[in-house]
N, C-alpha and C positions, 0 to 999 in steps of 0.2 A: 504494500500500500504506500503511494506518494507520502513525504514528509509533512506536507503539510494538510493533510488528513489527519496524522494523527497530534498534529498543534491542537487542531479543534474537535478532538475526541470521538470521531467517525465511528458511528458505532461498526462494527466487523461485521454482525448479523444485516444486516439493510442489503437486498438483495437488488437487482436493477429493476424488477420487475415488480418493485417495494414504490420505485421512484415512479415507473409508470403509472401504476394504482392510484399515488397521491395526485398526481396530474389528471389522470382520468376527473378522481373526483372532484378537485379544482376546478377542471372544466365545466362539468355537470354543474355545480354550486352556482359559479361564474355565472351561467347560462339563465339559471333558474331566477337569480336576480335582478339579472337585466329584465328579464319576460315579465317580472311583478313590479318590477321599478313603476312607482309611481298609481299603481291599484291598492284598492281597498285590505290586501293579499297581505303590505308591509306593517299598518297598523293594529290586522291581527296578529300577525308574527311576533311583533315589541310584545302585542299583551299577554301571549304565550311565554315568552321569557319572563316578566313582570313576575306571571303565576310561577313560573318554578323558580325564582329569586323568593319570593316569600315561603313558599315549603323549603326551602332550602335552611331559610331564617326559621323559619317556626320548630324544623329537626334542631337545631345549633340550641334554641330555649326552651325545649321541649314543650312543646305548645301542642298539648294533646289532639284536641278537637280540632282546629284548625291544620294539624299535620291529615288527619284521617279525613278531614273532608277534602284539601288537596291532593291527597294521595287516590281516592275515587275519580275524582276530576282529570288529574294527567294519567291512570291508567285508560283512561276513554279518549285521550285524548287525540289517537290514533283518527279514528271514527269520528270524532268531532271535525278534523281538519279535510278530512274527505268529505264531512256535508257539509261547511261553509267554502270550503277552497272548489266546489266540484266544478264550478264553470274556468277559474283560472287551470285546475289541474289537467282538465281539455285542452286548453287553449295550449299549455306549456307542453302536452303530451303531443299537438297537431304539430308544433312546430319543429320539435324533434324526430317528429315522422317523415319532415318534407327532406328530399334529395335534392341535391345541387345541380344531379346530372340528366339526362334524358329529359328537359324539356322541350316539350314542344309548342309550337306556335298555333295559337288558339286566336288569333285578332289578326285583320291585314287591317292596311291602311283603309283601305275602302268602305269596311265594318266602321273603322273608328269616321268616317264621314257622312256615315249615314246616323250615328250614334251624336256628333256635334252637330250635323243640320237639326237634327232634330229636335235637340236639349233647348239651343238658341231661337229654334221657332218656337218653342212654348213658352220660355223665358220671356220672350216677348208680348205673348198675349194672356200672360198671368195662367197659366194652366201650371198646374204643380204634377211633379214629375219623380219618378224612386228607380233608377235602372241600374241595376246589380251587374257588373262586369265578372265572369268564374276567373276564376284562377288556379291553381293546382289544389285547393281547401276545396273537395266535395258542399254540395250545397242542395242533398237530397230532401234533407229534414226540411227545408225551407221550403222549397218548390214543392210537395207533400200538401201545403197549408194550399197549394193557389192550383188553374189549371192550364195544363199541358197545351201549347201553342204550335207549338214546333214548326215556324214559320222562316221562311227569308227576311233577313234584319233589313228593315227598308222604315227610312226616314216617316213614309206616310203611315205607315202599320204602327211606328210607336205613338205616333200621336193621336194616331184616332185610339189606342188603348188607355192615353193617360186625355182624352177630351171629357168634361164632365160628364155628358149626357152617359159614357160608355159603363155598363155594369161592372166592367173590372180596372176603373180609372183610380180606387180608391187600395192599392196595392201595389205592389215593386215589382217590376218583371225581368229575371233573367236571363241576360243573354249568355248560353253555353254554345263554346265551338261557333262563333260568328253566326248564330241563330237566333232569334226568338224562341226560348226554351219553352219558359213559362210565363203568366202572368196574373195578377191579385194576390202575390206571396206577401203571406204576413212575417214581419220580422223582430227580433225580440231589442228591449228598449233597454237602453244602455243606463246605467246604474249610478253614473258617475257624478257625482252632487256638484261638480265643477265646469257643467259645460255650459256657455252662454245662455243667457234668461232669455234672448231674442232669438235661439232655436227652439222649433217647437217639434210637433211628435214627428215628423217625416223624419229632419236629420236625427233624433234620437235613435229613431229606428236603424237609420244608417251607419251611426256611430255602435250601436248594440252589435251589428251584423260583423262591424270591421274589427273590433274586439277580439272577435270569435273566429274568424277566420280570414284570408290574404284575399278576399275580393275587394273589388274596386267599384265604388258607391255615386253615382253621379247623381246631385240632389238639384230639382229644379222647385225655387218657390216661388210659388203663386202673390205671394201679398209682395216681395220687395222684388222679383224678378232676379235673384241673386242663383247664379249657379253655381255649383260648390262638388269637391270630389274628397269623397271620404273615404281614407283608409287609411291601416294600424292604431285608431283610432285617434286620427286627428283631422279635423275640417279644414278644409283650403280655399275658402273664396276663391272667384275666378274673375279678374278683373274686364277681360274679353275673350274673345272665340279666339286669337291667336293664342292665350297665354293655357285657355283650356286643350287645344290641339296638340301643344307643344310638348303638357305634363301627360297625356295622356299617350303619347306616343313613347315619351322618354319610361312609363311605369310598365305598357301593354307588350310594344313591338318587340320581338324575339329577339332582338340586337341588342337591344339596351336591359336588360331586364338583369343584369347581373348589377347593376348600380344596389348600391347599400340599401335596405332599408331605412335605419338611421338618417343615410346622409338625406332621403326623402322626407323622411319627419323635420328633418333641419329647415329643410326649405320652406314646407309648409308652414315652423313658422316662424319663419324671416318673412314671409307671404301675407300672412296674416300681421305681423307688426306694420306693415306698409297701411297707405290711404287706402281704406275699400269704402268710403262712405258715400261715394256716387254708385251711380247703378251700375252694375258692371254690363250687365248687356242694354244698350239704350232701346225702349220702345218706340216700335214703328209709328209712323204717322197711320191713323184711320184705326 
């Protein structure tokens, strides 16, 4: 063994495969962090520590009662963080399932311009709009709730599905594999007590969905004409049709889709710190 191994007392027993173990789990740890950063997920965590810091205190002063009823508490405690953690434990289980390799291309350009004509014609005559882009996160549970379309993604077809008068205008419709999958999918309402008092249930909805899974959420609203693209759950106002073309090319097209997550949340919001207090897509005269 090198000399200066044994300066700092190396243990002899530590095998290399001692060193990969700790790295593994480092990793895992690592990982599992960053996925709750910022969820409800951290301030059960501290409280969880908090309780075994005081059974800890109450064994040191033998503090009868309060030791045995802690001690009930953290042997369940297994069970208790599987029924409150169960939608983050999904989410952090979906993301560890997805691969790097074998992607394939589910959007051309063409999709995405039948997808922007369309968002920006409604934007502009106040029709409110919910269009769920797939992406490698299955989105069967969802589609389940609404019904089966399975049509050619064509600018007029989404409109007349999100026009008032239409029975399934009041639901989200998505597009899988550059089709009109489904549409009137209900989706589940994001939890997050932090997200602006001037979104109402659409983007909640959107934000719940992006949460859950790596779809791409284009929200169009009806009261302020504001289109907005949601996803990992963060809102991104759209200042104009060039600025929405652009992110939706750089998140969708098979060329660019190895860009960070991260560095997308970044932007979103540097995006949102900027002016959006005019209308981002201006309405037409008549």
């Amino acid at each position: 063994m090198p000399e200066f191994l044994h300066t700092f007392n190396f243990p002899r027993s530590v095998r290399w495969q001692d060193l990969i173990d700790i790295l593994i789990v480092s990793f895992i740890i690592y990982r599992t962090m960053l996925l709750i950063r910022g969820t409800r997920a951290v301030q059960m965590l501290i409280g969880i520590l908090v309780v075994s810091f005081v059974y800890f205190i109450s064994i040191q002063m033998d503090l009868l009662s309060l030791q045995l009823l802690l001690r009930y508490l953290l042997s369940s405690i297994l069970l208790i963080l599987v029924v409150i953690f169960q939608d983050d434990i999904r989410r952090v289980l979906t993301e560890m399932g997805k691969t790097p390799f074998l992607k394939t291309q589910n959007m051309a350009a063409h999709d995405l311009t039948e997808i922007i004509s369309a968002a920006v014609y409604m934007a502009r005559r106040r029709i409110g709009a919910l269009i769920i882009i797939e992406r490698d996160t299955g989105l069967a549970e969802y589609i389940e709730t609404g019904f089966i379309i399975d049509a050619k993604l064509l600018q007029e077809l989404l409109v007349a599905l999100f026009f008032p008068m239409s029975p399934m205008h009041d639901g989200a419709v998505v597009i899988k594999k550059g089709r009109i999958h489904s549409a009137a999918c209900l989706l589940p309402l994001s939890k997050n007590p932090d997200i602006d008092k001037r979104y109402g249930t659409r983007h909640r909805a959107a934000l719940g969905l992006s949460e859950e899974t790596d779809a791409v959420v284009i929200v169009v609203s009806e009261e302020t004409q504001e289109i907005s693209i949601v996803q990992g759950g963060d809102i991104t106002p759209m200042r104009d049709e060039v600025r929405l073309e652009a992110l939706l090319k750089e998140i969708l097209l098979v060329n660019n889709r190895s860009g960070s997550l991260w560095t997308k949340r970044r932007s979103s919001r540097q995006e949102k710190s900027s002016d959006t207090t005019e209308s981002p897509i201006p309405p037409i005269d008549g």
